[in-house]
C-alpha positions as CSV (number, residue, x, y, z in Angstrom):
1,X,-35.4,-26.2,-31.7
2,X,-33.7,-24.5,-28.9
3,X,-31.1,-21.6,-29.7
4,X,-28.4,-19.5,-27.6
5,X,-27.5,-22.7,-25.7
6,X,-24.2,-22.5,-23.3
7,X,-22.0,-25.7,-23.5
8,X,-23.2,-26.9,-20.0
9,X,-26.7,-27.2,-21.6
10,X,-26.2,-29.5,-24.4
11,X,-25.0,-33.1,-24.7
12,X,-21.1,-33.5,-25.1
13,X,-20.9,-34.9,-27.7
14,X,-22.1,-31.6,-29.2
15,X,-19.8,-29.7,-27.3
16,X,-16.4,-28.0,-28.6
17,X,-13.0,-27.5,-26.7
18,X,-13.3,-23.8,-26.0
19,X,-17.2,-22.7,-27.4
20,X,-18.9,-21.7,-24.3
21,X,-22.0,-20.5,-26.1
22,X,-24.0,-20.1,-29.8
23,X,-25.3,-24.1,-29.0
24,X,-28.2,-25.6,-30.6
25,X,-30.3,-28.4,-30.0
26,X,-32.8,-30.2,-31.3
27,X,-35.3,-29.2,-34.7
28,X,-35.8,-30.4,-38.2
29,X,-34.4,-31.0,-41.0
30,X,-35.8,-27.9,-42.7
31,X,-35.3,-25.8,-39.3
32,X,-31.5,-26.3,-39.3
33,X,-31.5,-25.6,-42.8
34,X,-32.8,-22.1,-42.3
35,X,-30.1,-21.4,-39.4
36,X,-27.8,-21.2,-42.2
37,X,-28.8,-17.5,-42.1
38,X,-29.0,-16.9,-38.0
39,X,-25.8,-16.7,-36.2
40,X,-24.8,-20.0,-34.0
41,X,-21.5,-21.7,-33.6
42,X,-21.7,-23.5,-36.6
43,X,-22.7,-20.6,-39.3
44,X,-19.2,-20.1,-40.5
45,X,-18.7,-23.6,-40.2
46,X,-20.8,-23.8,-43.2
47,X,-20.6,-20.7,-44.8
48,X,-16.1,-21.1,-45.0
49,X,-17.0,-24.6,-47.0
50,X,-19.5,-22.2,-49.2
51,X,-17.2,-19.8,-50.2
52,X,-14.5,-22.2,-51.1
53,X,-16.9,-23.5,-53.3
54,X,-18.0,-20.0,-54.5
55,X,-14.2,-19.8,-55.3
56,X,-13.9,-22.9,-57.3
57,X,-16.5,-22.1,-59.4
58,X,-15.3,-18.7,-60.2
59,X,-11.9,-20.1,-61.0
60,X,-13.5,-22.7,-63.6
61,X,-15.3,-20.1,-64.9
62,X,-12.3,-17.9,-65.7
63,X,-10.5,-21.3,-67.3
64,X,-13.0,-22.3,-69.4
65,X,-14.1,-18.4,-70.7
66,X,-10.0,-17.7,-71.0
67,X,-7.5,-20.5,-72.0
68,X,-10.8,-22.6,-73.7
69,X,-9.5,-26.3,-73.0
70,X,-10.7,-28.7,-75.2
71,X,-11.6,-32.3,-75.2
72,X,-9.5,-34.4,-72.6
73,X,-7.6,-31.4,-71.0
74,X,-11.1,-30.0,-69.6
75,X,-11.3,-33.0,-67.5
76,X,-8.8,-32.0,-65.0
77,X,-10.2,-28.3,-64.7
78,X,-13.9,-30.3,-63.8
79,X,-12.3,-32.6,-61.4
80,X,-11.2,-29.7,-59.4
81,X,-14.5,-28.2,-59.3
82,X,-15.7,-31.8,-58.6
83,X,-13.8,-32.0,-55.4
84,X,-15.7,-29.3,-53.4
85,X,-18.7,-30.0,-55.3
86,X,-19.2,-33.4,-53.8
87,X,-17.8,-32.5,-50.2
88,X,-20.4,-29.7,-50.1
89,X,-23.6,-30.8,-49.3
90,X,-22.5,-33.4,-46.8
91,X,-20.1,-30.8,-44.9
92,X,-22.7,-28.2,-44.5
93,X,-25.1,-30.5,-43.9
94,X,-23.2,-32.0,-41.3
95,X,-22.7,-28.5,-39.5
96,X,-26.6,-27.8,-40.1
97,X,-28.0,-30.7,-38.6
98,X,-25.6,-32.1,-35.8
99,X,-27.8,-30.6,-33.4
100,X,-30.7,-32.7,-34.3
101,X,-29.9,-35.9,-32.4
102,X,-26.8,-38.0,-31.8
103,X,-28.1,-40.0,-34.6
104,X,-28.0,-37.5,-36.8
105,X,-24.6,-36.2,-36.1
106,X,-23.4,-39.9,-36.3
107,X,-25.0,-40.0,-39.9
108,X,-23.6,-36.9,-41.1
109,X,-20.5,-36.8,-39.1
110,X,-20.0,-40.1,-41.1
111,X,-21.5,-38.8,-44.5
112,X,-18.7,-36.0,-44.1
113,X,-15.7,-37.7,-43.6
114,X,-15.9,-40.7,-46.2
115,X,-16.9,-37.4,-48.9
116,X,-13.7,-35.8,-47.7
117,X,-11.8,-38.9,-49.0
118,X,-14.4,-39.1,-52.3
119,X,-13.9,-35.7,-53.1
120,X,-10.5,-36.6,-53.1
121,X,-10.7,-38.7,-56.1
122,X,-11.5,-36.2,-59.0
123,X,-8.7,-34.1,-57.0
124,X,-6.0,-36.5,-57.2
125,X,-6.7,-36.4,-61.0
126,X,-6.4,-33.3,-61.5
127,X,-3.2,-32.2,-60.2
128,X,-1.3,-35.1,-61.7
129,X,-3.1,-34.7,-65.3
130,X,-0.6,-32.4,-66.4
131,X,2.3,-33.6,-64.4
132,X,2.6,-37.2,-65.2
133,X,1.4,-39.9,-67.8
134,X,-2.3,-40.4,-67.7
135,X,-1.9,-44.0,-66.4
136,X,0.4,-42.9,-63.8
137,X,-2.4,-40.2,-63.2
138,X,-4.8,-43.0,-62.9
139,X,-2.8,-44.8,-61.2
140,X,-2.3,-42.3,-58.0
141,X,-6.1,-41.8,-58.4
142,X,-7.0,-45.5,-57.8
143,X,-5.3,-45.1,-54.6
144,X,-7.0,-42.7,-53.5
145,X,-10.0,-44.7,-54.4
146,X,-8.9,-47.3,-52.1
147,X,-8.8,-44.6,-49.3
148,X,-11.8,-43.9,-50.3
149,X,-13.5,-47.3,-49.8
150,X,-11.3,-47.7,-46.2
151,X,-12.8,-44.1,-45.2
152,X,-16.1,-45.0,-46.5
153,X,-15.8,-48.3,-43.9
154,X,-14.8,-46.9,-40.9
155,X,-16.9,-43.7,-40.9
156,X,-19.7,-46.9,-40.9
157,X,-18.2,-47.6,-37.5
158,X,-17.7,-43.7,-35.5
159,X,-20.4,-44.2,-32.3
160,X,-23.2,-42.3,-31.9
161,X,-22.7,-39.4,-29.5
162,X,-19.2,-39.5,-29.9
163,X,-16.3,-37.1,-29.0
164,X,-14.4,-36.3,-32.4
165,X,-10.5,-37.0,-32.0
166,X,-8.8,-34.7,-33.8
167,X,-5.6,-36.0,-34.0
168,X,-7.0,-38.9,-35.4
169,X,-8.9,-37.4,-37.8
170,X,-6.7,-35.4,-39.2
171,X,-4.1,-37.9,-39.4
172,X,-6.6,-40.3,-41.3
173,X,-7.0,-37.2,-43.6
174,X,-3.6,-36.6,-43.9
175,X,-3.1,-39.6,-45.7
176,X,-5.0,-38.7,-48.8
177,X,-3.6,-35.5,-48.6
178,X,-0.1,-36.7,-49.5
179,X,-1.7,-38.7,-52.0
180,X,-3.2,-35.7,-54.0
181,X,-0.5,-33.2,-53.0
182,X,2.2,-35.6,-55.0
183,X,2.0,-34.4,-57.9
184,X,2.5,-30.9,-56.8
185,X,5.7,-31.8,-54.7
186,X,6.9,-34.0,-57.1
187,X,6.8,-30.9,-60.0
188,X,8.5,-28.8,-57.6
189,X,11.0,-30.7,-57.2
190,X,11.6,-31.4,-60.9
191,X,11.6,-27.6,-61.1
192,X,13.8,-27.1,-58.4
193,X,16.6,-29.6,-59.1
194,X,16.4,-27.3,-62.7
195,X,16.7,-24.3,-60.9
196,X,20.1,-25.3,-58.8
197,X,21.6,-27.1,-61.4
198,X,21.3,-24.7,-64.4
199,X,19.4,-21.6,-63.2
200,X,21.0,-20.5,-59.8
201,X,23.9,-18.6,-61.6
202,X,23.1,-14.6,-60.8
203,X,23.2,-13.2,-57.7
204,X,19.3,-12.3,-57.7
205,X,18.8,-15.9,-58.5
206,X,16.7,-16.8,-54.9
207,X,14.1,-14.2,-56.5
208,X,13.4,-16.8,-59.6
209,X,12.4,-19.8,-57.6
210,X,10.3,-22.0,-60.0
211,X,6.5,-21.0,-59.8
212,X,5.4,-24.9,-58.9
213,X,8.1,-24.5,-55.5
214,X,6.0,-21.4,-54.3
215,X,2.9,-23.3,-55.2
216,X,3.9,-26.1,-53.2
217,X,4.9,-24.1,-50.1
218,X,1.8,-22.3,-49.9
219,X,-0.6,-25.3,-50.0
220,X,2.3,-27.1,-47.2
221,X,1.7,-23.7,-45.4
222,X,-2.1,-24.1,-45.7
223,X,-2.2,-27.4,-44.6
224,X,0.1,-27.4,-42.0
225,X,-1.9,-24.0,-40.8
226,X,-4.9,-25.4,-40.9
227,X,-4.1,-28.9,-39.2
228,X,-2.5,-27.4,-36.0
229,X,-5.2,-24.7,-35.8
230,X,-7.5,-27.3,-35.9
231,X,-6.0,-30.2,-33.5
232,X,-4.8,-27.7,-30.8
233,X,-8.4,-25.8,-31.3
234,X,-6.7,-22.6,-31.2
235,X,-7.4,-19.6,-30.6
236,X,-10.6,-21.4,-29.5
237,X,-9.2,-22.9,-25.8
238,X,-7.0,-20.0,-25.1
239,X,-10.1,-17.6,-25.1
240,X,-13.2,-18.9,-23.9
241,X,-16.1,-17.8,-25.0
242,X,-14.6,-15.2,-27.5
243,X,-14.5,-17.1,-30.6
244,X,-17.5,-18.7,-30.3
245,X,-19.3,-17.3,-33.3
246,X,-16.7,-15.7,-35.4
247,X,-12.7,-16.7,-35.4
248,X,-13.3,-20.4,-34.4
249,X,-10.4,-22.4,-34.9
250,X,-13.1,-24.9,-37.3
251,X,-13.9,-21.8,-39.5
252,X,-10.0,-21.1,-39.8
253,X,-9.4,-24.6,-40.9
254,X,-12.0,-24.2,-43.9
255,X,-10.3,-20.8,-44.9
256,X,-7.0,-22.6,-45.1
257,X,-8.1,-25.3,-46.9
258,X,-10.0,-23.5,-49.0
259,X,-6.6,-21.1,-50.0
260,X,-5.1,-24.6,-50.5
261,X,-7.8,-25.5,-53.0
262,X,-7.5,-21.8,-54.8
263,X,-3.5,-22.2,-55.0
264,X,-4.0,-26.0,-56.6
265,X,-6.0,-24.2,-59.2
266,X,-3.6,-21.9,-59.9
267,X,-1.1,-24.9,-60.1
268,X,-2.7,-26.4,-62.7
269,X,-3.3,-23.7,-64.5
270,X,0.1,-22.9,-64.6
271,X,0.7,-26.4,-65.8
272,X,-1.6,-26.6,-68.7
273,X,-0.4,-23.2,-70.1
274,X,3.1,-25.2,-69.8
275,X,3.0,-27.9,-71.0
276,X,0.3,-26.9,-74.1
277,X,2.3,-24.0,-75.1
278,X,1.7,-20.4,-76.0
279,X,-2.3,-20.5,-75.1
280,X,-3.6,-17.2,-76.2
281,X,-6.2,-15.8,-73.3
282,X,-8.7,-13.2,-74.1
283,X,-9.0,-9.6,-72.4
């Protein structure tokens, strides 16, 4: 494997708008593993993906050790930690072993996507388990299982060697994202109708905004953040060179998506304590 490559010395399809240097090419399997722990321009690729994992599983930890859901209201707690459960291997190992060959990044460039739109299933179920019917629920979720099976077709198709659109690609991901981001919208709005028809009545009434409306404008935030930062690769292009290895505008993406996936949790948190009642949680 060669290391410390500049752009100019790899092929472009390995090459990112703005990263001058950190490059790799070449190795194993096994020998891009282990770069997991050296720095290169994809390190915090991988290691943002970790950590919203790392988050998830603390979260699901705290649920099931505090509040204690039982029987069919676990499932939707699961299905969150599901979501970057599944996307994980694939993402990291997409970051760890693009550099092997253009085969290789085509495989896991591929493998990566169409697990963005799997991962998206157990999601989708999640956040609408407390907010609608469970057939409605399952309804929404068997959409994004045809996404799914679409994604999982044209990833099939991306060329090997291939410059990533981003506009493209985050439009195609956008899709599902307004398909598991419903139920969250469509709460909010319930709550918020609420709030200006019977609850906007004192003058410090703007500081009682429903819970689910800050909810949902922190994950728009997040998503809106993390989709321009991405697609105009900023801060990336407007300093060449300087955010090469820490800062990228990749490694900002994760961070927002994963402070997306940390305020869903606390979404449907919020919801099972409402709509189950008085739950009792334990100092």
């Amino acid at each position: 494997m060669r290391t410390g490559l500049h752009s100019d010395e790899v092929p472009h399809g390995l090459r990112l708008a703005g990263i001058t240097t950190g490059y790799r090419q070449g190795g194993t399997y096994s020998e891009c593993l282990w770069t997991l722990f050296t720095w290169h321009n994809q390190t915090l690729n991988s290691w943002t993906m970790i950590l919203g994992w790392l988050v998830s599983s603390w979260l699901l930890a705290w649920t099931l050790t505090r509040l204690h859901p039982r029987e069919l209201d676990l499932t939707p707690f699961l299905a969150l930690w599901l979501c970057p459960t599944v996307h994980l291997p694939f993402t990291v190992g997409y970051h760890q072993f693009l550099c092997i060959s253009p085969t290789v990044l085509r495989r896991w460039r591929a493998l990566d996507v169409a697990f963005i739109f799997i991962a998206s299933i157990p999601l989708t179920y999640g956040l609408s388990y407390f907010v609608m019917p469970l057939p409605y629920a399952l309804g929404l979720t068997a959409v994004t299982i045809g996404l799914s099976l679409h994604a999982w077709h044209h990833a099939a198709t991306l060329p090997a060697g291939a410059e990533i659109d981003k506009k493209a690609n985050t439009r195609y991901v956008g899709y599902v994202v307004l398909v598991y981001t419903f139920p969250i919208l469509l709460q909010a709005g319930r709550d918020m109708q609420q709030f200006i028809l019977y609850d906007n009545s004192n003058p410090g009434a703007m500081h009682d905004l429903p819970y689910t409306f800050w909810c949902a404008a922190a994950i728009t935030f997040c998503f809106l953040f993390g989709g321009v930062t991405y697609v105009v690769s900023f801060p990336d292009i407007y300093a060449p060179g300087v955010f090469d290895i820490v800062g990228a505008a990749q490694q900002l993406m994760h961070l927002a998506i994963a402070g997306a996936h940390a305020i869903e949790w606390l979404f449907v948190i919020h919801m099972y304590q409402r709509t189950r009642g008085s739950v009792a949680v334990e100092s």
